[in-house]
C-alpha positions in Angstrom: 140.7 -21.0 68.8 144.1 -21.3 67.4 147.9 -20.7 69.1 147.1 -16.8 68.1 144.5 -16.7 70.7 146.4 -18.9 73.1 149.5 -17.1 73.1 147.6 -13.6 73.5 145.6 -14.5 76.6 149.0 -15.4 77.8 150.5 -12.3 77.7 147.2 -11.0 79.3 147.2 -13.1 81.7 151.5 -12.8 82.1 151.4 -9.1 82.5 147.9 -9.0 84.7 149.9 -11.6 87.3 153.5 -9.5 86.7 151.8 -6.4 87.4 150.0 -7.6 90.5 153.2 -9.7 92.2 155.9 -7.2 91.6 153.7 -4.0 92.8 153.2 -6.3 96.1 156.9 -7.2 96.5 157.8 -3.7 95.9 154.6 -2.6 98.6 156.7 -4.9 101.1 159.9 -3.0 100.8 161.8 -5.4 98.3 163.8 -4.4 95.3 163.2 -3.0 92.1 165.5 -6.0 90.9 163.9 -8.7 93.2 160.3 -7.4 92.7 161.2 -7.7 88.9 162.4 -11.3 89.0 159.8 -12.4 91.4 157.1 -10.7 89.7 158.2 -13.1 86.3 158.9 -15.7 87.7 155.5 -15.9 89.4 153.6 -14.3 86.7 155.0 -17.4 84.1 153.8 -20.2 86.5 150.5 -18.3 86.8 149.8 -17.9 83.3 151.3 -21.5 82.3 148.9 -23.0 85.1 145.5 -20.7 83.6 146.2 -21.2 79.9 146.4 -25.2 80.3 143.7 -25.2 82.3 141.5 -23.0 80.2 143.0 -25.0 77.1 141.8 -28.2 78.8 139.1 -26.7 79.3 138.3 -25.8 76.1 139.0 -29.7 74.5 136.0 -30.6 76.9 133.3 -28.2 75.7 133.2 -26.4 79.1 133.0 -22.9 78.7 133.6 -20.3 80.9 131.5 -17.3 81.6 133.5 -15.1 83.1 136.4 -15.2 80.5 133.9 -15.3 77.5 136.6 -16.6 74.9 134.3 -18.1 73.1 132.4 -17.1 69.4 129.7 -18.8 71.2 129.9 -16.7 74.7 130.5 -13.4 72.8 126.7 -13.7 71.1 128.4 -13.7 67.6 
């Protein structure tokens, strides 16, 4: 699993959080602007937190079922 992988399961992961944070802020009466910024902000400390986990992770041999980023979890 190189940085391609890496870096595209972070923008997965970015725009799953973004998506999710800024829709609640703007559910709660905020801002486009401030639902915007939040919604980053939030989304970058998210995905930061996931992807050096999962790369952690991933030096130890664990694997994880649910995310199936593996050749090994895919079946081929």
């Amino acid at each position: 699993m190189g940085a391609v992988f890496w870096i595209r399961r972070f923008i997965v992961v970015f725009a799953g959080a973004f998506l999710v944070i800024a829709g609640v802020q703007l559910l709660k009466g905020h801002t486009l602007a401030y639902s915007g910024t939040q919604g980053a902000i939030w989304a970058i400390v998210s995905a930061t937190v996931f992807i050096a986990a999962r790369i952690n992770q991933s030096r130890r041999g664990q694997h994880c079922a649910i995310c199936r980023d593996t050749p090994e979890m895919r079946g081929g």
